[in-house]
N, CA, C and O atoms as CSV, one atom per row, in Angstrom:
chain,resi,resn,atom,element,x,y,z
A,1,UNK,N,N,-17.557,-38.435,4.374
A,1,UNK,CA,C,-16.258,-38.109,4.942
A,1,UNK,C,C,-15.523,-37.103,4.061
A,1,UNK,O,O,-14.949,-36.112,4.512
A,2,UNK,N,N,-15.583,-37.421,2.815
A,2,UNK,CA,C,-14.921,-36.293,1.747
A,2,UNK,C,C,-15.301,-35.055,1.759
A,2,UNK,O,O,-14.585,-34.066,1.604
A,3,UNK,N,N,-16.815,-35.109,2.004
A,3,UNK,CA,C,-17.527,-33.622,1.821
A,3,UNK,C,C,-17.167,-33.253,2.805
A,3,UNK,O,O,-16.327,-32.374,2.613
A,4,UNK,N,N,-17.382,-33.488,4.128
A,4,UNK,CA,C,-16.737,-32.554,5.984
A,4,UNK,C,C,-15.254,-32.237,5.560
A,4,UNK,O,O,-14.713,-31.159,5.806
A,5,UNK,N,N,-14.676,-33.238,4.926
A,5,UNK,CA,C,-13.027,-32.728,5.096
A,5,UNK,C,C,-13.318,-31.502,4.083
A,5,UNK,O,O,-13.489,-30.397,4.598
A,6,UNK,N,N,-13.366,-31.585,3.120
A,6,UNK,CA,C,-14.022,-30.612,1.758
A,6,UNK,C,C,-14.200,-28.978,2.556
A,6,UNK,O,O,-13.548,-27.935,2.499
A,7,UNK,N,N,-15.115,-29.301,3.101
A,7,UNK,CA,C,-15.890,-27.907,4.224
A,7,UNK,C,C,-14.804,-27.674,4.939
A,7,UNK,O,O,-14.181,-26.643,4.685
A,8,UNK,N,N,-14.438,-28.352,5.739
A,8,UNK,CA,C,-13.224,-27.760,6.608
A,8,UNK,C,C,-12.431,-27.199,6.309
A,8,UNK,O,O,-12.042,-26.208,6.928
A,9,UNK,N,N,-11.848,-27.694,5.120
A,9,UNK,CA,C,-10.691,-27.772,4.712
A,9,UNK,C,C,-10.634,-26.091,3.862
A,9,UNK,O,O,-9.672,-25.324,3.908
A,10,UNK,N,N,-12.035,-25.832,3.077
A,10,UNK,CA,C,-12.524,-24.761,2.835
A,10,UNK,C,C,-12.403,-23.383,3.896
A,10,UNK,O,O,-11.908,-22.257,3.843
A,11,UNK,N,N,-13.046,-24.077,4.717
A,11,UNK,CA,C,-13.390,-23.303,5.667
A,11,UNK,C,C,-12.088,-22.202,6.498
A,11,UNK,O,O,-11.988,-20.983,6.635
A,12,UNK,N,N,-11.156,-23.503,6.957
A,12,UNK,CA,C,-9.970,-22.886,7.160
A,12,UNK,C,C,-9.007,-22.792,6.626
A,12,UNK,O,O,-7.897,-22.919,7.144
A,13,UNK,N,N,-9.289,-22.505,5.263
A,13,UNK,CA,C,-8.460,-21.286,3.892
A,13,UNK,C,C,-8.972,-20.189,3.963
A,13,UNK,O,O,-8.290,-19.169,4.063
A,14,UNK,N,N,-10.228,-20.183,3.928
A,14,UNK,CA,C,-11.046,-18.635,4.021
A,14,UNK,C,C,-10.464,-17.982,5.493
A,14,UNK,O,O,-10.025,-16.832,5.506
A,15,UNK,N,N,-10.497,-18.738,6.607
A,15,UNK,CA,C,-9.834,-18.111,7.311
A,15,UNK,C,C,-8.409,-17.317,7.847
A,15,UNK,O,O,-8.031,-16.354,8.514
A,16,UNK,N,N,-7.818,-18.701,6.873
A,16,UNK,CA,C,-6.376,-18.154,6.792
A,16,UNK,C,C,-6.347,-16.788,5.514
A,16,UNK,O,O,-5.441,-15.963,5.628
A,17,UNK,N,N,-7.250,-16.645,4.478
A,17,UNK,CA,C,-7.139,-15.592,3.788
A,17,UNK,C,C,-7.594,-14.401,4.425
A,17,UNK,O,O,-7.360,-13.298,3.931
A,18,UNK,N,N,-8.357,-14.578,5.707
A,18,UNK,CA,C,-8.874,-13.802,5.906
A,18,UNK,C,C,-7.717,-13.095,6.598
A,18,UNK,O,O,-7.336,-12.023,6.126
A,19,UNK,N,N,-7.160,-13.573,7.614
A,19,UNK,CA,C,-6.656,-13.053,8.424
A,19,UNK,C,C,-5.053,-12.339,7.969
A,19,UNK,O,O,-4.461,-11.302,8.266
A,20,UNK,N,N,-4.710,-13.759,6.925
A,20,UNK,CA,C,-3.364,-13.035,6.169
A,20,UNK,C,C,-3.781,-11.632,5.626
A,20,UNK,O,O,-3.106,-10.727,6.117
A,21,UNK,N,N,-4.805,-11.201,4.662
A,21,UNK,CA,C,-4.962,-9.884,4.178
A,21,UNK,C,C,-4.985,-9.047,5.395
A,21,UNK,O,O,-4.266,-8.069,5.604
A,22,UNK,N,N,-5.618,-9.390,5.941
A,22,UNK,CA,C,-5.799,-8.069,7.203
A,22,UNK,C,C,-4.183,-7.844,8.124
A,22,UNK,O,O,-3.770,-6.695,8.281
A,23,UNK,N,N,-3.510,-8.848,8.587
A,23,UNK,CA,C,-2.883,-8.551,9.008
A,23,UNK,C,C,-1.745,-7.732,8.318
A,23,UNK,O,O,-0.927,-6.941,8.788
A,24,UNK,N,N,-2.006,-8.277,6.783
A,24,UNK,CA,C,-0.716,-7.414,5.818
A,24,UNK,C,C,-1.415,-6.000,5.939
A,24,UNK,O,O,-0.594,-5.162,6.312
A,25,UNK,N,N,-2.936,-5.371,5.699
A,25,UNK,CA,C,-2.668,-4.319,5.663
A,25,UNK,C,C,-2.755,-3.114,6.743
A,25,UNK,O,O,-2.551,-1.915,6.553
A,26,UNK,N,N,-3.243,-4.019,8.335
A,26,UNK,CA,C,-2.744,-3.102,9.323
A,26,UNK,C,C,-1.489,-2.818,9.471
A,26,UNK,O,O,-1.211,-1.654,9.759
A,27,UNK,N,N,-0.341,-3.872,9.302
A,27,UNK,CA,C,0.882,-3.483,9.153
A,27,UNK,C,C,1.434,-2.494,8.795
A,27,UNK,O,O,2.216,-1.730,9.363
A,28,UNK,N,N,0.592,-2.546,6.884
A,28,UNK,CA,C,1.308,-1.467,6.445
A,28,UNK,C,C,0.463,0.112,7.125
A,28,UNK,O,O,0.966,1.225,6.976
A,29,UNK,N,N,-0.180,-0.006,7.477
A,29,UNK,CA,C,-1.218,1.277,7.892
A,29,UNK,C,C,-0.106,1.516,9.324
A,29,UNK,O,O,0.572,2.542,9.313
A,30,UNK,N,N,-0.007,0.843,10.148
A,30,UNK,CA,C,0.684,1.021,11.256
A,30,UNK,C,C,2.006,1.710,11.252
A,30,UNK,O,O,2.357,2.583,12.046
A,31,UNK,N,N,2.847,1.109,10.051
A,31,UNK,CA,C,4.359,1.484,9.782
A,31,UNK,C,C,4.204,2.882,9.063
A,31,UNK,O,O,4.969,3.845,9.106
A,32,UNK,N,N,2.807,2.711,8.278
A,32,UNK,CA,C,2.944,4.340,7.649
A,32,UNK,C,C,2.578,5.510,9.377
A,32,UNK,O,O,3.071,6.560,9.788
A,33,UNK,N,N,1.734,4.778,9.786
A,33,UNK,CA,C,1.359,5.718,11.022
A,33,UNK,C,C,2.612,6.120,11.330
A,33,UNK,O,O,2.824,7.327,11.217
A,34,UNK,N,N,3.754,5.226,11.793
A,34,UNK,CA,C,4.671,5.575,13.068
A,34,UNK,C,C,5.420,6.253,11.831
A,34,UNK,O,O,5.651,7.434,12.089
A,35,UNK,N,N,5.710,6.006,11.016
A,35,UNK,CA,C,6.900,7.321,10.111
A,35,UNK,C,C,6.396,8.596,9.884
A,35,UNK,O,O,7.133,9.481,9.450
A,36,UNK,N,N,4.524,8.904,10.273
A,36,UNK,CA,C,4.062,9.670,10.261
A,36,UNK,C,C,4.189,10.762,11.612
A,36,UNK,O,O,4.366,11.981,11.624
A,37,UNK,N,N,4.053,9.968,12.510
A,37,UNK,CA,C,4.630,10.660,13.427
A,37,UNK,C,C,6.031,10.943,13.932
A,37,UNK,O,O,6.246,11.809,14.779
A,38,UNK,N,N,6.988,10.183,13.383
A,38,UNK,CA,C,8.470,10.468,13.457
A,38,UNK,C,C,8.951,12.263,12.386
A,38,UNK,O,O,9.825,13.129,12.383
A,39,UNK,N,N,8.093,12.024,11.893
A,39,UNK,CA,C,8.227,13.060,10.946
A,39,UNK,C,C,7.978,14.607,11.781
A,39,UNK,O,O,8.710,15.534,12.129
A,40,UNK,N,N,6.546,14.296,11.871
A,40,UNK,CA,C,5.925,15.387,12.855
A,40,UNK,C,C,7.036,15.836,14.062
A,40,UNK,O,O,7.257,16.936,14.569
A,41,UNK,N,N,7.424,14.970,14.213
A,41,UNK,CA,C,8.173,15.213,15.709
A,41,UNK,C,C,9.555,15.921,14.673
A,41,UNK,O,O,9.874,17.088,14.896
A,42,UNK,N,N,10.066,15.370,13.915
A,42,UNK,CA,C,11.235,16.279,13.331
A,42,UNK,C,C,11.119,17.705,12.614
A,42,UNK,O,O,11.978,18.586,12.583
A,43,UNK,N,N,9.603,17.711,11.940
A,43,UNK,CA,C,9.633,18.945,11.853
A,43,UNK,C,C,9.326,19.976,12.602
A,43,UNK,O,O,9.528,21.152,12.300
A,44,UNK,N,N,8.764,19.519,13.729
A,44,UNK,CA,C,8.663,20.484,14.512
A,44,UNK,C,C,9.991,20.771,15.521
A,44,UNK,O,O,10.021,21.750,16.266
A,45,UNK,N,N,11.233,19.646,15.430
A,45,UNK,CA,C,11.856,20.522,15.782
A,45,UNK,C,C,12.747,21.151,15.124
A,45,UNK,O,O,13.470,21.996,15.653
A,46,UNK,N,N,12.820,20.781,13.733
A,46,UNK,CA,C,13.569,21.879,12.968
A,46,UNK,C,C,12.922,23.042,12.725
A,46,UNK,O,O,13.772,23.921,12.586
A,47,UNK,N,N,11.224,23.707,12.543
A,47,UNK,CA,C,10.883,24.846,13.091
A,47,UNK,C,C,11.513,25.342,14.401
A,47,UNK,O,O,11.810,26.534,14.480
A,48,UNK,N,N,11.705,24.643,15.278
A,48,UNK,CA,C,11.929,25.532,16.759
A,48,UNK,C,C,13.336,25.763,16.609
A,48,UNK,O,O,13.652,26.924,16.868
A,49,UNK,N,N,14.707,24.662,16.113
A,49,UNK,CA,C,15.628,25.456,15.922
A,49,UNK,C,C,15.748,26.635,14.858
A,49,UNK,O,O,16.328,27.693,15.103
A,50,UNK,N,N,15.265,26.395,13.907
A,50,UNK,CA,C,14.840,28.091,12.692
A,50,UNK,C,C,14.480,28.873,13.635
A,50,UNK,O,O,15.029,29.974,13.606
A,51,UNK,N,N,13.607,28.659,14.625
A,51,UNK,CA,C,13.177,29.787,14.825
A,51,UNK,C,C,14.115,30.861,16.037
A,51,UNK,O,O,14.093,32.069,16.273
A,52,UNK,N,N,14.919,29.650,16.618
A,52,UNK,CA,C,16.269,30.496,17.356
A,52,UNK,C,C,17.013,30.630,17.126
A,52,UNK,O,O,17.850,30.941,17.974
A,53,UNK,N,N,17.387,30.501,15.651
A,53,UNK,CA,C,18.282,31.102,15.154
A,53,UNK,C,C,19.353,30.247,14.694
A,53,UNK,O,O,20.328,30.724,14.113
A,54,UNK,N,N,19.189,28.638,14.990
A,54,UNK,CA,C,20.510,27.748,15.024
A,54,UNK,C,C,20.953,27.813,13.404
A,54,UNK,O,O,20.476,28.460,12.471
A,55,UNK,N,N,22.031,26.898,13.469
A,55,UNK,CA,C,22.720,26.464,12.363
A,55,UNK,C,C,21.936,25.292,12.139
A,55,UNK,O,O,21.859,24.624,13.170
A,56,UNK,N,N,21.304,24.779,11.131
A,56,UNK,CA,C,20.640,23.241,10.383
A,56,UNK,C,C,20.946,22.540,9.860
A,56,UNK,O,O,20.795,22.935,8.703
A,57,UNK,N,N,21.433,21.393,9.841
A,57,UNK,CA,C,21.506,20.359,8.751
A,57,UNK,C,C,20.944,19.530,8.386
A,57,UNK,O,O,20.900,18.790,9.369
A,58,UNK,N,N,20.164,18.822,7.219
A,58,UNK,CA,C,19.353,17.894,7.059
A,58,UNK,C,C,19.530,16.738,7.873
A,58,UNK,O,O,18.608,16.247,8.525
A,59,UNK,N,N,20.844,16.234,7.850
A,59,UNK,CA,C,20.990,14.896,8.440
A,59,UNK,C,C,20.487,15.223,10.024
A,59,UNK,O,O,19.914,14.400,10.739
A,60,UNK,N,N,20.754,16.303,10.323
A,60,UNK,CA,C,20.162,16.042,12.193
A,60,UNK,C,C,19.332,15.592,12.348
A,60,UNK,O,O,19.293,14.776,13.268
A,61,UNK,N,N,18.012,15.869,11.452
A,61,UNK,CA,C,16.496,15.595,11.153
A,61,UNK,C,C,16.149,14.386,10.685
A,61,UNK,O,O,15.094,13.818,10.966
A,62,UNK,N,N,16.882,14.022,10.074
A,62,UNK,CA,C,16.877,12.417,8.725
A,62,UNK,C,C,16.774,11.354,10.507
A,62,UNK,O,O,17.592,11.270,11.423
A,63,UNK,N,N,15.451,10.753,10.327
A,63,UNK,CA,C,15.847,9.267,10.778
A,63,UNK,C,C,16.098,7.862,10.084
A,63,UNK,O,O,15.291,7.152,9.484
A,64,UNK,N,N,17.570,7.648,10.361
A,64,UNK,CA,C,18.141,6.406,9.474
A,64,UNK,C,C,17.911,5.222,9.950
A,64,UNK,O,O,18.160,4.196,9.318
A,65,UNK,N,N,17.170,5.259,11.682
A,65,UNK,CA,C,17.650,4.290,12.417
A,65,UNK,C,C,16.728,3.188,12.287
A,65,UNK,O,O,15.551,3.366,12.603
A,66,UNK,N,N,17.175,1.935,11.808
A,66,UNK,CA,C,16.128,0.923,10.841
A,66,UNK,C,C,16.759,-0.351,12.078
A,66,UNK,O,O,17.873,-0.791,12.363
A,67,UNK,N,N,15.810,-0.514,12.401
A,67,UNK,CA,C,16.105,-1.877,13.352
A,67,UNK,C,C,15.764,-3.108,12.225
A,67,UNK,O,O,15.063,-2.869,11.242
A,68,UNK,N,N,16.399,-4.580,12.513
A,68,UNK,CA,C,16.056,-5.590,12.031
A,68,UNK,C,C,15.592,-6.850,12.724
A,68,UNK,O,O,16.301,-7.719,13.231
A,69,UNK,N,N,14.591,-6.807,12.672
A,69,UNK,CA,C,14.244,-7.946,14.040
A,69,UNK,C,C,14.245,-9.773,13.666
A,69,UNK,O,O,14.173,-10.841,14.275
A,70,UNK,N,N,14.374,-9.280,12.316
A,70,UNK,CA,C,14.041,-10.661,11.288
A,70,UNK,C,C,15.067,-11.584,11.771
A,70,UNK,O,O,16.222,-11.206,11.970
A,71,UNK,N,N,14.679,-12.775,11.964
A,71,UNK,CA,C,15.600,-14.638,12.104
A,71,UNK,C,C,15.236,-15.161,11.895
A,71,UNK,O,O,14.028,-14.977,12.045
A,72,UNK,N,N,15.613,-16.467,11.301
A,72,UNK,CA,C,15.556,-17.839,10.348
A,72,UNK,C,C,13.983,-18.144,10.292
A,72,UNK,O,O,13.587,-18.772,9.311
A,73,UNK,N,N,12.909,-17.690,11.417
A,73,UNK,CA,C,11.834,-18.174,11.691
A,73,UNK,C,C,10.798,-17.424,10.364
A,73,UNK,O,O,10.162,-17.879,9.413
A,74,UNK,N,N,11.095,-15.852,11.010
A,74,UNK,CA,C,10.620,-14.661,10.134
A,74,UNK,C,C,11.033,-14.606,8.510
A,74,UNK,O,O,10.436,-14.126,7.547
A,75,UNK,N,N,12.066,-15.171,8.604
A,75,UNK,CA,C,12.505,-15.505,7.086
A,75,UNK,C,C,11.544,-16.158,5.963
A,75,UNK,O,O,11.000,-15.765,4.931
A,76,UNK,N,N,11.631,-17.567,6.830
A,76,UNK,CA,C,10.915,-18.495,6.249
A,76,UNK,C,C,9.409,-18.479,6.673
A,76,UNK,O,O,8.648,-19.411,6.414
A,77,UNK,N,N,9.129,-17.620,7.182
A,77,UNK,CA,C,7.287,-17.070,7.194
A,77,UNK,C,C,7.031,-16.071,5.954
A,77,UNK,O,O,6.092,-16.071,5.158
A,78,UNK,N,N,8.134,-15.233,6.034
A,78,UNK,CA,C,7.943,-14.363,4.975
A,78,UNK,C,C,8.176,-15.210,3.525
A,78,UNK,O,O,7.335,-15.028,2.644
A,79,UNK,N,N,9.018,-15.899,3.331
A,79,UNK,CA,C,9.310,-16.178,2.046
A,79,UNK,C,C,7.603,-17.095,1.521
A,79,UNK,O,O,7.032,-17.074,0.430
A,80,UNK,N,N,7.215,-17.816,2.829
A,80,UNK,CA,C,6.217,-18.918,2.424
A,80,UNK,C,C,4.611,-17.896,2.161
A,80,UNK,O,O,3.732,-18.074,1.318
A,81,UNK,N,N,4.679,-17.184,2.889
A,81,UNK,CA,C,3.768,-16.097,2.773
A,81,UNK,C,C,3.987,-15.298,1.330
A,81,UNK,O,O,2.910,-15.146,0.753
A,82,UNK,N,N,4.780,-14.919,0.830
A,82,UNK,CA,C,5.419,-14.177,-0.283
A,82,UNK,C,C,4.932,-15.146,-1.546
A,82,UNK,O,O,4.283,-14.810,-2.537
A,83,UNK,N,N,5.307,-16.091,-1.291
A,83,UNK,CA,C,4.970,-17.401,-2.543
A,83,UNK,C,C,3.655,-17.146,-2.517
A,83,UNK,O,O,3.157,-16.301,-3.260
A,84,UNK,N,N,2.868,-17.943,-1.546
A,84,UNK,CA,C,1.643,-18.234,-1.424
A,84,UNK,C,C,0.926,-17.158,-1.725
A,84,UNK,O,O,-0.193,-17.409,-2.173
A,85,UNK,N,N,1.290,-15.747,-1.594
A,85,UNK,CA,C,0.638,-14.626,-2.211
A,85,UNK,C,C,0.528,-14.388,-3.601
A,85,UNK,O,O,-0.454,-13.886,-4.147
A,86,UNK,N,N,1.734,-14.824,-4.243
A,86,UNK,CA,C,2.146,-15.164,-5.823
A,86,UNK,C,C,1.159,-15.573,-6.377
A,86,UNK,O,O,0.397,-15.118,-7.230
A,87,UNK,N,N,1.284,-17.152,-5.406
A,87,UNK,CA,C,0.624,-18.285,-6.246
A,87,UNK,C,C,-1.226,-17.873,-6.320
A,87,UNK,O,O,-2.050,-18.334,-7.110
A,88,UNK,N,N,-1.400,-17.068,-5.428
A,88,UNK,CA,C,-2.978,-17.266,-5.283
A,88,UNK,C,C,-3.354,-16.210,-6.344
A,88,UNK,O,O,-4.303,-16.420,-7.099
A,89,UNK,N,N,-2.580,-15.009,-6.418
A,89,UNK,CA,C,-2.478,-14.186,-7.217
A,89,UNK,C,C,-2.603,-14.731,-8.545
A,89,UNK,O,O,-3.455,-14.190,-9.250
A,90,UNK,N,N,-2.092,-15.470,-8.933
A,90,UNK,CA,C,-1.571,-16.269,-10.295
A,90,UNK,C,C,-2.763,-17.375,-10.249
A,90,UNK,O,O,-2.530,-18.054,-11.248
A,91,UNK,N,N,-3.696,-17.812,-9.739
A,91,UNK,CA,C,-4.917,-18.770,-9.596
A,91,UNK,C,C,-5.705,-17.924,-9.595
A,91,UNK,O,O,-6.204,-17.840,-10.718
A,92,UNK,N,N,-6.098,-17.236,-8.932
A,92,UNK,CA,C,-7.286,-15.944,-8.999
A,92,UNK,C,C,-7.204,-15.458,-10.894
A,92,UNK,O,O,-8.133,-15.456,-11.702
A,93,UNK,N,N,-5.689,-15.077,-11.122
A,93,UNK,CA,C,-6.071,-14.154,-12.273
A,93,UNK,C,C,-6.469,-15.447,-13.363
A,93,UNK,O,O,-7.415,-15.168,-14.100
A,94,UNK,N,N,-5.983,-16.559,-13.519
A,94,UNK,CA,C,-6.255,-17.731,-13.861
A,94,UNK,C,C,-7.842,-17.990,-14.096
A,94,UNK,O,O,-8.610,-17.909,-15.055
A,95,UNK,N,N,-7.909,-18.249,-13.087
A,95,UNK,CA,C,-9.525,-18.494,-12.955
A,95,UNK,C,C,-10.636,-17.402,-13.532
A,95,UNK,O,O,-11.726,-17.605,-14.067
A,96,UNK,N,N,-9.720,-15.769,-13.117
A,96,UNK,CA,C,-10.843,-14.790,-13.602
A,96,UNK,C,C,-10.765,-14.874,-15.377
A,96,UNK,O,O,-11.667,-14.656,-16.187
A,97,UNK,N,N,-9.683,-15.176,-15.556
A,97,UNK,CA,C,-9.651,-15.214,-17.208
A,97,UNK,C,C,-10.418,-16.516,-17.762
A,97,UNK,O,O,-11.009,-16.360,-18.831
A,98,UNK,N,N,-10.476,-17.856,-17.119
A,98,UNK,CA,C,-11.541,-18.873,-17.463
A,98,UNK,C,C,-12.399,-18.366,-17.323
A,98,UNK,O,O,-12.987,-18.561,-18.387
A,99,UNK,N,N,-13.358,-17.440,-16.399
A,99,UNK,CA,C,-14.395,-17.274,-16.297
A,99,UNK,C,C,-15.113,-16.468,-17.142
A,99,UNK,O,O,-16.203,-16.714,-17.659
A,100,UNK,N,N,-14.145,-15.080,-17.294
A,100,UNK,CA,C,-14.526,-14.517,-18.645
A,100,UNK,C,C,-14.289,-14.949,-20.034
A,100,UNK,O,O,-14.703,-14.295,-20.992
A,101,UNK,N,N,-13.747,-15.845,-20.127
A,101,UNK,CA,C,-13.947,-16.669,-21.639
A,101,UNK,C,C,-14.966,-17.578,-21.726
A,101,UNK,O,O,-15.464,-17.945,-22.790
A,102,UNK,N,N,-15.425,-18.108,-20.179
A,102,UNK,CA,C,-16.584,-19.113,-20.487
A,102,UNK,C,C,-17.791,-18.494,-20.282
A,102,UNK,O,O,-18.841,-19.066,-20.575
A,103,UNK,N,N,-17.762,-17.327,-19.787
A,103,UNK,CA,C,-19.615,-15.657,-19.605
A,103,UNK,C,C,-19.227,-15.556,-21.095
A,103,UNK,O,O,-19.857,-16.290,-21.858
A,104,UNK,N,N,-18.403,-14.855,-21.550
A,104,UNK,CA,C,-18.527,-14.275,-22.650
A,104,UNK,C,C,-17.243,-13.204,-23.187
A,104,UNK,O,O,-17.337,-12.618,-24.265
């Protein structure tokens, strides 16, 4: 009975690691995408006004507009996610330093 719970219990950590890493870094790949193309789209139209001649100002171009979608739910996913990234961080480097003191 110890060993199945053992496996399982294994089993779906690896999964939850699995899926937490990946989802953190399509995120960030995604958010860099879309500021990548917000960009594109502004410089091309501050070329087209240069090129007729307008008056420019940086701020026309600047996008400030930052939505916040975050509530009490997202909060406390992020904060428990945030820890748990800490902590594994802080066990991993743990462990890699036992391991290289007990190889050599």
């Amino acid at each position: 009975m110890n060993k199945a719970f053992y496996i399982i219990f294994s089993l779906l950590f690896i999964i939850f690691l699995i899926i937490f890493f990946s989802g953190r870094s399509n995120y960030i790949e995604y958010s860099n995408y879309k500021k990548m193309k917000i960009t594109s789209k502004q410089i091309k139209k501050f070329e087209k006004d240069i090129s007729e001649g307008k008056n420019v100002n940086i701020n026309n171009y600047i996008d400030n507009e930052t939505k916040d979608y975050s509530n009490n739910v997202t909060k406390v996913g992020d904060f428990i996610s945030n820890n748990l990234f800490k902590s594994l961080t802080f066990i991993f480097k743990i462990t890699y330093n036992f391991l290289e003191k007990l190889i050599g």
